[in-house]
RODO-2510 file (C-alpha; in nm, 4 decimals, decimal comma):
residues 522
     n   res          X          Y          Z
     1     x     3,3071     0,1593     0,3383
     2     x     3,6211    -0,0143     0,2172
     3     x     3,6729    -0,1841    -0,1425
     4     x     3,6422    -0,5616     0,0462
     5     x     3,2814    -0,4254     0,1806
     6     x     3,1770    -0,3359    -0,1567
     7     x     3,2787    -0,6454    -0,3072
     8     x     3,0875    -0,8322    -0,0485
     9     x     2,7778    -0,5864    -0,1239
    10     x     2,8218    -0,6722    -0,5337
    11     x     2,6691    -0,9353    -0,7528
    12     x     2,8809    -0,9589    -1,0888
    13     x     3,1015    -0,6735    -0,9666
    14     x     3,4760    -0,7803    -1,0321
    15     x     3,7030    -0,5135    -1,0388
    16     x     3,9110    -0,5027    -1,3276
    17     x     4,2749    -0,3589    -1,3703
    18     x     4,2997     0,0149    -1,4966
    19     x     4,3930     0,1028    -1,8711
    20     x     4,6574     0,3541    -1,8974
    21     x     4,4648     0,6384    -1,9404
    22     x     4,1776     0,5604    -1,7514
    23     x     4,2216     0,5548    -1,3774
    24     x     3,9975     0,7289    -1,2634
    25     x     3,7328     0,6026    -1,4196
    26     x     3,6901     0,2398    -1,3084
    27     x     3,4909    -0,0030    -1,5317
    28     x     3,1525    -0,0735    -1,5600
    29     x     2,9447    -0,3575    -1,5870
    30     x     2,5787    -0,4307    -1,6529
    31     x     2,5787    -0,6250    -1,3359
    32     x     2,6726    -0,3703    -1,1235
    33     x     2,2280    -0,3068    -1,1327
    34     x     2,1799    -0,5948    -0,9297
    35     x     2,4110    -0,4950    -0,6731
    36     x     2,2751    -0,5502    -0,3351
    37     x     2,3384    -0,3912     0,0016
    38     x     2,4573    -0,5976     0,3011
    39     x     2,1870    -0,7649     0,5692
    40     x     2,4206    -0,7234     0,8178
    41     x     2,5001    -0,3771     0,7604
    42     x     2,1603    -0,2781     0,7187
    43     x     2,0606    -0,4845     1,0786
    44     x     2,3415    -0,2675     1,2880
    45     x     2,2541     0,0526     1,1598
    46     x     1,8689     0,0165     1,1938
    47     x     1,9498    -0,0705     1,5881
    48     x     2,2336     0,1235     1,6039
    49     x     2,0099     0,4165     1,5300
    50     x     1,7134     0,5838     1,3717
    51     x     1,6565     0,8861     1,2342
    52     x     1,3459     0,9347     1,3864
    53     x     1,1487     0,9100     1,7340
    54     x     1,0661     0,5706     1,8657
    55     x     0,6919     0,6028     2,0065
    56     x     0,4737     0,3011     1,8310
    57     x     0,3778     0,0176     2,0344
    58     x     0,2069    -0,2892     1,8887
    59     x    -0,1080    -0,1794     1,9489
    60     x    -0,0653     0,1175     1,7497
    61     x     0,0651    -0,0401     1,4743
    62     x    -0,1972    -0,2822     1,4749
    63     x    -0,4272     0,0469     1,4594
    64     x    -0,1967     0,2189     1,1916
    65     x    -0,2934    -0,1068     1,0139
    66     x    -0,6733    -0,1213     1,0341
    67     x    -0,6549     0,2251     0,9879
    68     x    -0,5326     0,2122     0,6206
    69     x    -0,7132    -0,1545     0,5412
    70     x    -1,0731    -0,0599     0,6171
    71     x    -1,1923     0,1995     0,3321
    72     x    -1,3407     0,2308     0,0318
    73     x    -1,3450    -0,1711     0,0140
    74     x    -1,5960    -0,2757     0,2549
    75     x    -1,8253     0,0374     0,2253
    76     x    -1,8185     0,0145    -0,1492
    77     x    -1,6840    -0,2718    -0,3381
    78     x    -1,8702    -0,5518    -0,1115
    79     x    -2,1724    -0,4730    -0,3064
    80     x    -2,0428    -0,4608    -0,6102
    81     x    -1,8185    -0,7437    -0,6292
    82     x    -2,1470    -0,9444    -0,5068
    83     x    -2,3695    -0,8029    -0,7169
    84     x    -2,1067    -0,8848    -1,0700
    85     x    -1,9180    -1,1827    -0,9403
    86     x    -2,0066    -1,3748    -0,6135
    87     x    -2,3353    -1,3537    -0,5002
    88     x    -2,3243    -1,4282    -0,1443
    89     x    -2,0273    -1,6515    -0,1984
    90     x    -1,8247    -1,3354    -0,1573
    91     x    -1,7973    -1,4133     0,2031
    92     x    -1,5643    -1,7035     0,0512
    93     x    -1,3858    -1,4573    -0,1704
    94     x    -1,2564    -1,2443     0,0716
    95     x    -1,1178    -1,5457     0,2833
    96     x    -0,9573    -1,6435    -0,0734
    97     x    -0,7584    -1,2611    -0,0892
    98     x    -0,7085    -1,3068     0,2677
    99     x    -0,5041    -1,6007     0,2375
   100     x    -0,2695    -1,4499    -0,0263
   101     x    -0,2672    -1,1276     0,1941
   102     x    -0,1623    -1,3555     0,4837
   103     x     0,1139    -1,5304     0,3144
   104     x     0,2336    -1,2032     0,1678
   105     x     0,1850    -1,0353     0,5006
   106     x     0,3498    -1,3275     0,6991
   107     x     0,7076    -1,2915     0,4495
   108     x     0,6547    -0,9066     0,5478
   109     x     0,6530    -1,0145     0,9212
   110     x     1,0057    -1,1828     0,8711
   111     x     1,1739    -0,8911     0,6552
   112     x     1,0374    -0,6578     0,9240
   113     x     1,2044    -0,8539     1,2237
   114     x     1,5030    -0,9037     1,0616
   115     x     1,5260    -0,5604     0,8918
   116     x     1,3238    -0,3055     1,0906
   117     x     1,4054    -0,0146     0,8401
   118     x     1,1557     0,2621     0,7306
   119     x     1,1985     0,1332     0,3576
   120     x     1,0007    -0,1767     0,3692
   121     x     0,9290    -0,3910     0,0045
   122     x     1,2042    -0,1509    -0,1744
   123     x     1,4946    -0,2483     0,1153
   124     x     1,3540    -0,5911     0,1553
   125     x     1,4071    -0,6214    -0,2285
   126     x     1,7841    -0,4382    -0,2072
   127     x     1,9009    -0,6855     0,0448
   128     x     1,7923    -0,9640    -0,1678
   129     x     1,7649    -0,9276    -0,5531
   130     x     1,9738    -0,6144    -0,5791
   131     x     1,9495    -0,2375    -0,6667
   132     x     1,7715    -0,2557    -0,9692
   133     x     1,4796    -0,4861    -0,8510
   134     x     1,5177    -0,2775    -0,5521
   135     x     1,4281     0,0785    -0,7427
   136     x     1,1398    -0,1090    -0,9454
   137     x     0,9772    -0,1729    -0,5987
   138     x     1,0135     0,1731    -0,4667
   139     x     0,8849     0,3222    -0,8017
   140     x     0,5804     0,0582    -0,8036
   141     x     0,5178     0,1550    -0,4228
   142     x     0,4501     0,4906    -0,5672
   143     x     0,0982     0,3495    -0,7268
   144     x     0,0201     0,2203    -0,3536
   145     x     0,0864     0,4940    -0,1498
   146     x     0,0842     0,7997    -0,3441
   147     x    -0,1950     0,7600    -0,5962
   148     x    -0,3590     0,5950    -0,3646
   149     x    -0,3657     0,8207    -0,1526
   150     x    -0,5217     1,0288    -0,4561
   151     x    -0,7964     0,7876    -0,5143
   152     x    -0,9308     0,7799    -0,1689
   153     x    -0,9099     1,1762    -0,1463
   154     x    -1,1460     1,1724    -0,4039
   155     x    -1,3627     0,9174    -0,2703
   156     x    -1,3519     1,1208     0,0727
   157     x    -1,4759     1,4517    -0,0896
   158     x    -1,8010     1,2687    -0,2797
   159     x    -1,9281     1,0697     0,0390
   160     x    -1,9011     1,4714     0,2593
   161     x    -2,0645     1,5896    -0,0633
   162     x    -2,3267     1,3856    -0,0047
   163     x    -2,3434     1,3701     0,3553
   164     x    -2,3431     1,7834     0,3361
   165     x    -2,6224     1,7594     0,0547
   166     x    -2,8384     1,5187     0,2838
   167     x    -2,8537     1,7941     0,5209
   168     x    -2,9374     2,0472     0,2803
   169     x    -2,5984     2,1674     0,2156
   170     x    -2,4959     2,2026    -0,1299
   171     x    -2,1454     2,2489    -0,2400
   172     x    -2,1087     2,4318    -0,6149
   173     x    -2,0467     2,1852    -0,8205
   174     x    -1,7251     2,4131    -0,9733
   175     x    -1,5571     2,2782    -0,6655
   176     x    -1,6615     1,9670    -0,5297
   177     x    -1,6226     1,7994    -0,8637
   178     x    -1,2730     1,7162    -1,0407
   179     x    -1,2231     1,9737    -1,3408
   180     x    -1,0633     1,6906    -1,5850
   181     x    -1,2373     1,3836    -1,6207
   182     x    -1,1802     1,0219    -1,9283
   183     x    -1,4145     0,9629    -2,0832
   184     x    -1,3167     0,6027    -2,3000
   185     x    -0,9870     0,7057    -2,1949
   186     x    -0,9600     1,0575    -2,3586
   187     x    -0,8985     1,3597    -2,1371
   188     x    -1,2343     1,5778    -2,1374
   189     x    -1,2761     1,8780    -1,9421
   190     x    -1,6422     1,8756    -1,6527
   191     x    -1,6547     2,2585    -1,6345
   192     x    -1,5314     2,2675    -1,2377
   193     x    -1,2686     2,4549    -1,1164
   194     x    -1,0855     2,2231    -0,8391
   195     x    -1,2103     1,9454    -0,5794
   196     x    -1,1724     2,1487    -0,2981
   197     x    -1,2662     1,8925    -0,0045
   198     x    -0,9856     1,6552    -0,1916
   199     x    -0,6981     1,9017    -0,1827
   200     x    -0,8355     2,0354     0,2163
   201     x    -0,8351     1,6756     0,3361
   202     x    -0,4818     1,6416     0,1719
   203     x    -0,3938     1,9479     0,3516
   204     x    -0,5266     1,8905     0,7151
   205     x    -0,3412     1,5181     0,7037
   206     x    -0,0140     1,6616     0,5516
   207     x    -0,0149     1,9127     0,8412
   208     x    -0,0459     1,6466     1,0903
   209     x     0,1603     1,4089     0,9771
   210     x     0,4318     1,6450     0,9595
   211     x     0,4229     1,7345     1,3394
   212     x     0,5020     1,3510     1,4233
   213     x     0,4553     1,0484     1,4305
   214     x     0,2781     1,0565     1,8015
   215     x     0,0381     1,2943     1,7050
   216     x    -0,0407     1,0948     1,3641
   217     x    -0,0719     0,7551     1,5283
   218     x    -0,3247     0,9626     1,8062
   219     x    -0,5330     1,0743     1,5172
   220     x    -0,5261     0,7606     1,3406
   221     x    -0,6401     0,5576     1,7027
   222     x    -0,9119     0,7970     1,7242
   223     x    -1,0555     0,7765     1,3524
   224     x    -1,0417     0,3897     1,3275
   225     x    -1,2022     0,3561     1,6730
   226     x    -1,5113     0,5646     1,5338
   227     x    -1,5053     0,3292     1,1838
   228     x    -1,5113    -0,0271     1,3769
   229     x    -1,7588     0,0781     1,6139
   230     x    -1,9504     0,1753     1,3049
   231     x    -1,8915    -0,1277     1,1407
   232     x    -1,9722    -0,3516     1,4671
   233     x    -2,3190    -0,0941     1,4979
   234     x    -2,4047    -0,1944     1,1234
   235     x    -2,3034    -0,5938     1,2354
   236     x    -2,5357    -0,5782     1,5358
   237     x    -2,8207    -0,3869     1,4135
   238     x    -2,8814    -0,5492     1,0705
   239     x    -2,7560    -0,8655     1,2345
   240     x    -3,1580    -0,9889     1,3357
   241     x    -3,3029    -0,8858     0,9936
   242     x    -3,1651    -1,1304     0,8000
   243     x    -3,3380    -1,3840     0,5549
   244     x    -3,1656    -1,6945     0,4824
   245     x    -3,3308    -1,7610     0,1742
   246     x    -3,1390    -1,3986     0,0504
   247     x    -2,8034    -1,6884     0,0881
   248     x    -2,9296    -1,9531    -0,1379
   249     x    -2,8217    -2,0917    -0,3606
   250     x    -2,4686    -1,9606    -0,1206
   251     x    -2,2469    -1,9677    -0,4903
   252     x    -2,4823    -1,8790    -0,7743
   253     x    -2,4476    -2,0900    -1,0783
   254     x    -2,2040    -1,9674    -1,3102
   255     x    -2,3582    -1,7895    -1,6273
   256     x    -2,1064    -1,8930    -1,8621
   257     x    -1,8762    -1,6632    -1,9164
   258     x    -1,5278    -1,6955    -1,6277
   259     x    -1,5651    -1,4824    -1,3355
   260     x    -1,9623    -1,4475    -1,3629
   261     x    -2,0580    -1,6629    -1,0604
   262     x    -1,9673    -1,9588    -0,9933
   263     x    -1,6302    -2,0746    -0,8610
   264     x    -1,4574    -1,8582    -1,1075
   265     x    -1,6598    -1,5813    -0,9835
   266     x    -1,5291    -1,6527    -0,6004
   267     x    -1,1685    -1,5870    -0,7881
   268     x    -1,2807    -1,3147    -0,9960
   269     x    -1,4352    -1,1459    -0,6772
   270     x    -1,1036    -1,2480    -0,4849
   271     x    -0,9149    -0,9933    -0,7470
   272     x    -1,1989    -0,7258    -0,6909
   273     x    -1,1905    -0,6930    -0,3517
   274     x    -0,8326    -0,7308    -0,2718
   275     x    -0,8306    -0,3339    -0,2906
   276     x    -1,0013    -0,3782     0,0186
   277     x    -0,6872    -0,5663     0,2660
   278     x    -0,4493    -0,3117     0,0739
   279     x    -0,2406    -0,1088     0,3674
   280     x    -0,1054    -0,3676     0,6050
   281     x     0,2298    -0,3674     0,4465
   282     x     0,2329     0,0210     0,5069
   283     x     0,3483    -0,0655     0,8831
   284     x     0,6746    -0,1992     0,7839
   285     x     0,7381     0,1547     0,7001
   286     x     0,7411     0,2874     1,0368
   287     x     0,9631     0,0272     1,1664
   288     x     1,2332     0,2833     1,3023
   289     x     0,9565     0,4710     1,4580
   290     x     0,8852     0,1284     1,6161
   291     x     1,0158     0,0849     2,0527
   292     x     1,0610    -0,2742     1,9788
   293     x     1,0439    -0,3296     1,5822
   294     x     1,1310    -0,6510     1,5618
   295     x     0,8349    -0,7711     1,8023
   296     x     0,6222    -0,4804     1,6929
   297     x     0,5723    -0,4771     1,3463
   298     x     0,4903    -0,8337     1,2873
   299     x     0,2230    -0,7773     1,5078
   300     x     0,1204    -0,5006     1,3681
   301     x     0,0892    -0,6579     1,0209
   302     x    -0,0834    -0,9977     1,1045
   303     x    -0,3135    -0,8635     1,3440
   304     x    -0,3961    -0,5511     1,1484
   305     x    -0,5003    -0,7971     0,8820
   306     x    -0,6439    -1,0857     1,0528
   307     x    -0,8680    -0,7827     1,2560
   308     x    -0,9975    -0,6647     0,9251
   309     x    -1,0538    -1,0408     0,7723
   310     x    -1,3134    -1,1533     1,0866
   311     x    -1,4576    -0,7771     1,0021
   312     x    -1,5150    -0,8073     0,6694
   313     x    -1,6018    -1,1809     0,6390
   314     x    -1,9300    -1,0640     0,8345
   315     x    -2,0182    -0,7264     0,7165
   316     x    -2,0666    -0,9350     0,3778
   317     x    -2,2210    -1,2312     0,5320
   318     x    -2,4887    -0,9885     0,6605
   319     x    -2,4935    -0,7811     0,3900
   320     x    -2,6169    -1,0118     0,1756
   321     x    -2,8344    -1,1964     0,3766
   322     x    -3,0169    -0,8787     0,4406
   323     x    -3,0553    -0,7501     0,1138
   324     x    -3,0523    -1,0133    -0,1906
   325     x    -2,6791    -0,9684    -0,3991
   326     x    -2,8633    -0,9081    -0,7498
   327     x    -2,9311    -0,5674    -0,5687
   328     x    -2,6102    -0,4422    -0,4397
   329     x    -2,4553    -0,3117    -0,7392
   330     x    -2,5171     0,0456    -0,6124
   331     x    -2,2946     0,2895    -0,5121
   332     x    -2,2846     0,2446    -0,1206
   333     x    -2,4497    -0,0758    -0,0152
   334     x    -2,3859    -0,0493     0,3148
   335     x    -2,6096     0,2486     0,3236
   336     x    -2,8509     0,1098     0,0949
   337     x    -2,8589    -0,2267     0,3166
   338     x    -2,9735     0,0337     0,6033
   339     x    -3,2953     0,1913     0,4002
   340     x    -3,4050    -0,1485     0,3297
   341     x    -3,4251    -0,2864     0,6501
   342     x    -3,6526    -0,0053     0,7359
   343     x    -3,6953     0,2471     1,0126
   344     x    -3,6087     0,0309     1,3220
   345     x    -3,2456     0,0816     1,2390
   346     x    -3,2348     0,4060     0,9780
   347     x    -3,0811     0,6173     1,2306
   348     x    -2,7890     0,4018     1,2133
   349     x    -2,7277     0,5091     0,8286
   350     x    -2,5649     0,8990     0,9426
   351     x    -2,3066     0,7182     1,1554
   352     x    -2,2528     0,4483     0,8411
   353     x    -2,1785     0,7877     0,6800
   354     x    -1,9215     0,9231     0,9270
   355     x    -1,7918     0,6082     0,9595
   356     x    -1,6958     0,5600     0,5778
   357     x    -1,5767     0,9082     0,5803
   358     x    -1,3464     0,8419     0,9154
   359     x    -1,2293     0,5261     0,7513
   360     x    -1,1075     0,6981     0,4245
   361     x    -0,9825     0,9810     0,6234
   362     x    -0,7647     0,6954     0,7958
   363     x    -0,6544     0,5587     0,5128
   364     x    -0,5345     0,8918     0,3696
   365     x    -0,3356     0,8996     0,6695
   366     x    -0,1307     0,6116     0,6863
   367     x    -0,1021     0,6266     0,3281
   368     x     0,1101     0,9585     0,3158
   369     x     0,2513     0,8843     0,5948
   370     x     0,4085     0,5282     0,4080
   371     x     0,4887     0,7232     0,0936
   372     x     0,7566     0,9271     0,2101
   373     x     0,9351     0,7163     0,3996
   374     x     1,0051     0,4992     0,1155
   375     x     1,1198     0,8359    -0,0449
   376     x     1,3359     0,8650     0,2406
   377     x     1,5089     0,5816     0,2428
   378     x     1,5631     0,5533    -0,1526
   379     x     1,7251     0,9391    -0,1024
   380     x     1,9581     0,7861     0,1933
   381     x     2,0254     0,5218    -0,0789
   382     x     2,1575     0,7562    -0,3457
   383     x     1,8525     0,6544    -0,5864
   384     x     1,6674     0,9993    -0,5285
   385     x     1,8028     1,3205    -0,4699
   386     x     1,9429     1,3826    -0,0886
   387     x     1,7090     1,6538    -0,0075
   388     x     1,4352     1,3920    -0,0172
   389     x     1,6462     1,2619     0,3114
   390     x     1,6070     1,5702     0,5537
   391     x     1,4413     1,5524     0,8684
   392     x     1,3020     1,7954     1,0823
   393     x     1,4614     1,8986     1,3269
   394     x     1,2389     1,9654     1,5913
   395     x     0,9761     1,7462     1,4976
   396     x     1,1421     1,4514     1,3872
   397     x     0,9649     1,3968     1,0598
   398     x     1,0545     1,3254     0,6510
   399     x     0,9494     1,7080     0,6364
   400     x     1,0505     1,7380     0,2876
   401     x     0,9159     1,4347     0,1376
   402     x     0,5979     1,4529     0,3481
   403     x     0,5417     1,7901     0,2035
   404     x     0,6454     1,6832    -0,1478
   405     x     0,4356     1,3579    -0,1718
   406     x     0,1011     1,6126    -0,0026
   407     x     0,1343     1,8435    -0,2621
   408     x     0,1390     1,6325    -0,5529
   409     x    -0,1445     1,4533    -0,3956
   410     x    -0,3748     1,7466    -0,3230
   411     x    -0,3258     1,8741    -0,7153
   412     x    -0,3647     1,4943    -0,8575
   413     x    -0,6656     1,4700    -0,5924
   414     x    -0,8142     1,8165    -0,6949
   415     x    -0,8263     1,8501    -1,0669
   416     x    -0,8954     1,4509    -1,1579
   417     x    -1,1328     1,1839    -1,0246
   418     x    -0,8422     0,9333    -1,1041
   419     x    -1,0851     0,6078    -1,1741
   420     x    -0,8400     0,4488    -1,3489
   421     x    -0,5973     0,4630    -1,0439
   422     x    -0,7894     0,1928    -0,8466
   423     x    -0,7002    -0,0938    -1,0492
   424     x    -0,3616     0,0884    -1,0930
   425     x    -0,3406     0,0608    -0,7322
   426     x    -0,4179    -0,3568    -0,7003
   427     x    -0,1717    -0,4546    -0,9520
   428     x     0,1003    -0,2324    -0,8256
   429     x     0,0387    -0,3608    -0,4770
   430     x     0,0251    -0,7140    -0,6067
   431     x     0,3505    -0,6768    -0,7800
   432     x     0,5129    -0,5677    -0,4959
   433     x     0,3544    -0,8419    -0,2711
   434     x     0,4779    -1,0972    -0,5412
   435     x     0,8733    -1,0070    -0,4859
   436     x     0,8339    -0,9671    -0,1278
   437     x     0,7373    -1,3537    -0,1125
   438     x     1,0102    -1,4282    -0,3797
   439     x     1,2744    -1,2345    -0,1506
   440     x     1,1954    -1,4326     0,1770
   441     x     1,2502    -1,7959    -0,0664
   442     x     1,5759    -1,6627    -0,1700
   443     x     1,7362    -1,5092     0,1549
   444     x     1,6303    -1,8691     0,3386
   445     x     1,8708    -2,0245     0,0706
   446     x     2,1354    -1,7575     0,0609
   447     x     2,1468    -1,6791     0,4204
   448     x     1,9986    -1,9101     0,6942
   449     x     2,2324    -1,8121     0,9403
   450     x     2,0817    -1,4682     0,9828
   451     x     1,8879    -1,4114     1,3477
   452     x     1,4830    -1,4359     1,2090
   453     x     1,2832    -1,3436     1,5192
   454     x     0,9527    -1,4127     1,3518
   455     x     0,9202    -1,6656     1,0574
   456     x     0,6884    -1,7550     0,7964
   457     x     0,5980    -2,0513     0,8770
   458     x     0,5884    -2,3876     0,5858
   459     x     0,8374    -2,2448     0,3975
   460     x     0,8866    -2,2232     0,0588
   461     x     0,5324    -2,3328     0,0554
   462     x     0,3934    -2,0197     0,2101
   463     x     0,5901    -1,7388     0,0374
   464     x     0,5134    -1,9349    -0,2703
   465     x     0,1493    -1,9687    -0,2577
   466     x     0,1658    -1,5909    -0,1849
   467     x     0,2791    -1,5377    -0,5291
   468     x     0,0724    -1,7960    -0,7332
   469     x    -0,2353    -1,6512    -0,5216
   470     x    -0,1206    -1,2678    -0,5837
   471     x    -0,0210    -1,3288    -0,9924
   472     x    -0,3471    -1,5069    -1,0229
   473     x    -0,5507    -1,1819    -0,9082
   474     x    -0,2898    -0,9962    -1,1076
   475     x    -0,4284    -1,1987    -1,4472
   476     x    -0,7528    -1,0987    -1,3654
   477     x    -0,7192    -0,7113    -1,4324
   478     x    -0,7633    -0,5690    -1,7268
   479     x    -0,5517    -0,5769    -1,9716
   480     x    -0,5345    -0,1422    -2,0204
   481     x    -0,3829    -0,2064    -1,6051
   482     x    -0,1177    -0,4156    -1,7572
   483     x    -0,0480    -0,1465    -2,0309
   484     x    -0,0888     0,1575    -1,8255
   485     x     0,1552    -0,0565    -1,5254
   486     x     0,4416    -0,1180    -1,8429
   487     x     0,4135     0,2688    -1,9134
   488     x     0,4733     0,3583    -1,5535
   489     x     0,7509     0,1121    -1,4725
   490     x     0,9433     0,2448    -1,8163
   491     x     0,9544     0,6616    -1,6464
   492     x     1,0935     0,4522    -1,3601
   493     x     1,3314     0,2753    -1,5755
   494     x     1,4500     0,6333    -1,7326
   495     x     1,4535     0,7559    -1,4322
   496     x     1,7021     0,5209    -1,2833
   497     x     1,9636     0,4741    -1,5750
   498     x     1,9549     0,8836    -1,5823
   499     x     2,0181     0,9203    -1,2101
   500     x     1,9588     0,6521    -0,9705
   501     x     2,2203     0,4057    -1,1029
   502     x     2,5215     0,7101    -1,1113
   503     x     2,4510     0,8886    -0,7779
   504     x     2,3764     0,5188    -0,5760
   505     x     2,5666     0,5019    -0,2518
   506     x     2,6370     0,1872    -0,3370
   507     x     2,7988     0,3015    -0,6810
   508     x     2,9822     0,6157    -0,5525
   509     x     3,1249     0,3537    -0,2978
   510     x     3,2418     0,1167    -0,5444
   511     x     3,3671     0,4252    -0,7796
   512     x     3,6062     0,5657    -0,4766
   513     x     3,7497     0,2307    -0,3934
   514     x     3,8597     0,1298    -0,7526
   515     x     3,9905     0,4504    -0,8134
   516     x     4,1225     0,6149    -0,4981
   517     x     4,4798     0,4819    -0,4841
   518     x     4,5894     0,5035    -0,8658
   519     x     4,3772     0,8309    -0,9259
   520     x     4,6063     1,0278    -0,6522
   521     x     4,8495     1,2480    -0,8298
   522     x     5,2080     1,2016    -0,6681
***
């Protein structure tokens, strides 16, 4: 990289005569954060060649997709959020955190055409608002992926618990449970020892996913075609038992109080159940594992989402016209839906089972399989250490980082139930959603000459009804996910002014150019 290319790559980074005395150390500005790495250069090298296998069709990143989407949200927080906030109207609120999922995942679609590199929201970000926005992102992915990834592990272990116990198999509690647990947000200890179906689940998908990315797409396939066909059984079955007068009146009254029924309680169920679409923007991170990325992963993103919209639009539509919403604030509806109907379509409530433990299995998955690709590219980036950037040699894989990002999983996953991670989770995904639609406003001003094989349509209005619709849910958490999202983002801060911003590629660049000619001795 010369000193032209790194001026190019710079915002605010002028390069200033040497003081006698000080050669080799070329000056520094504040700016030089918000230094951003060439489109262009980032387009050749993703085509001109990847650092891992290309085997994903659309198809199977359309699966990758529904894989991670369908979860914990429509097995468990359906219910809930139309039991607190909806009422049958919830039908409406998940077309309402659709449509900001849509806009968000249509400005994904562009990036991902344009840029088909394994880093998605954090290079998106680096090509467009510069290094330090850039290392925010991939920090804040962290909450998506990795404790994510933690939440669901846990979630996984109770519903086999319970599946295991409804068979007459009972677990000790010393190690099905978490050991640590808050209570009002203090640290209190339950008496287990460690969650061991959390950390094994962690294990058996680290294992795969480490053999490659053929034989993790092949599991995933299999997994979410056993979850849709359960979701389509519970659709079909439950389908003739419902009672209209369960749907009225379709949006209950509000109560009063904002986000208690009502059309405030559409938006407030909106926010709720957004942890339900979260995972469609985890396909942009196989993008070099993509044959044709730039056709590929858009349609792996839309349709992965638009799949799981129809889907969930009528699981809740039957839901609660089977069962009245003032009784679905239990913990798995779905199942409870099932015993009420009665005995002409009980037998269907095992395979709800398998199916919600197959769909968090999936989301697991995809989950660590995102994570450490974005730890991958922010190591080829300078930001993280370079070991983070190995790849197996024989198998292709982010070895290090896959390993890394299952470890600290399986001991987050097996000594706390991590409750507070789920909202942690929204708002960190939100966030990132919010600059992804901000990036694709500015790079259509700053550089509409670039080739866009897919593009949001309407713009600006779509990218920016993506981020009114996305900070609106954001306003809606509470305000100890705000706090608790400022703590995180200030490690990440320390993090990068300690490391990040010295060892950058972009800075070591810079750093050789101003001072390679006058630093030579004669």
């Amino acid at each position: 990289m010369t000193a032209c290319d790194v001026n190019r790559l710079s915002i605010g980074n002028s390069i200033h005569p040497p003081k006698f005395g000080e050669l080799s150390r070329p000056r520094e500005s504040i700016m030089d954060i918000f230094r951003t790495k060439s489109v262009d250069e980032l387009r050749e090298a993703s085509y001109r060649e990847s650092h891992f296998r290309r085997e994903l069709h659309g198809w199977q990143l359309i699966l990758l997709g529904i894989g991670c989407i369908i979860g914990t949200g429509i097995f468990v927080l359906t219910g809930t959020a139309a039991a607190r906030h909806a009422g049958p109207a919830i039908a409406i609120s998940f077309v309402v955190s659709a449509l900001g999922c849509l806009c968000a995942a249509l400005c994904y679609a562009e990036f991902s055409s344009m840029l088909p590199v394994t880093g998605s929201a954090y290079t998106y970000a680096y090509a467009t608002m510069g290094e330090f926005v850039a290392w925010i992102i991939g920090w804040d992915l962290i909450l998506e992926y990795l404790f994510g990834a933690c939440s669901v592990a846990v979630g996984w272990s109770g519903y086999v618990t319970q599946l295991l116990s409804d068979y007459g198999v009972h677990l000790p509690t010393a190690f099905s449970q978490a050991p640590l647990d808050f209570a009002q947000d203090h640290l209190v200890t339950t008496g287990a020892v460690l969650n061991v179906p959390a950390v094994l689940i962690v294990a058996i998908v680290t294992t795969v996913l480490v053999l490659g990315i053929r034989e993790s797409a092949g599991a995933n396939a299999v997994i979410v075609l056993i979850k849709v066909a359960v979701v389509l059984l519970f659709i079909i079955t439950c389908a003739p038992h419902i009672q209209p007068q369960n749907w009225t009146p379709f949006i209950p009254p509000n109560t009063g109080r904002i986000g208690e029924f009502g059309w405030t309680g559409i938006l407030a169920g909106a926010g709720v159940i957004f942890y339900a679409y979260i995972g469609f923007d985890a396909v942009t991170t196989a993008a070099q594992e993509a044959k044709t990325p730039v056709r590929d992963v858009p349609i792996g993103v839309v349709g992965s989402l638009l799949v799981c919209t129809v889907l969930y639009v009528l699981v809740s539509l039957v839901l609660t016209g089977v069962v009245s919403y003032k009784e679905l604030n239990v913990p798995a509806p779905v199942a409870f839906a099932v015993e009420r109907v009665g005995s002409g379509v009980s037998w269907t409530k095992t395979f709800i089972e398998l199916g919600a433990i197959a769909g968090l299995s999936s989301v697991i998955l995809v989950l660590l399989l995102a994570q450490p690709r974005i730890f991958f590219q922010m190591a080829l980036d300078g930001l993280l250490p370079r070991t983070f950037a190995r790849v197996h040699p024989r198998f292709r894989t982010p070895f290090v980082t896959t390993l890394l990002t299952g470890a600290v999983t399986a001991v987050i996953a097996g000594l706390f139930p991590v409750q507070v991670l789920g909202e942690l989770v929204s708002i960190g995904t939100l966030l990132a959603f919010t600059i992804v639609c901000v990036c694709v406003i500015i790079l259509r001003r700053t550089r509409p000459d670039l080739e866009r094989r897919f593009r949001a349509p309407w713009n600006p209005m779509v990218p920016a009804l993506g981020v009114v619709i996305c900070l609106a849910q954001m306003i809606f958490l509470p305000v100890a996910t705000w706090a608790r999202l400022l703590v995180w983002l200030v490690i990440g801060f320390i993090i990068y002014f300690a490391y990040g911003r010295r060892h950058s590629v972009l800075n070591t660049a810079r750093n050789k150019a101003d001072s390679g000619p006058a630093s030579r001795r004669p």
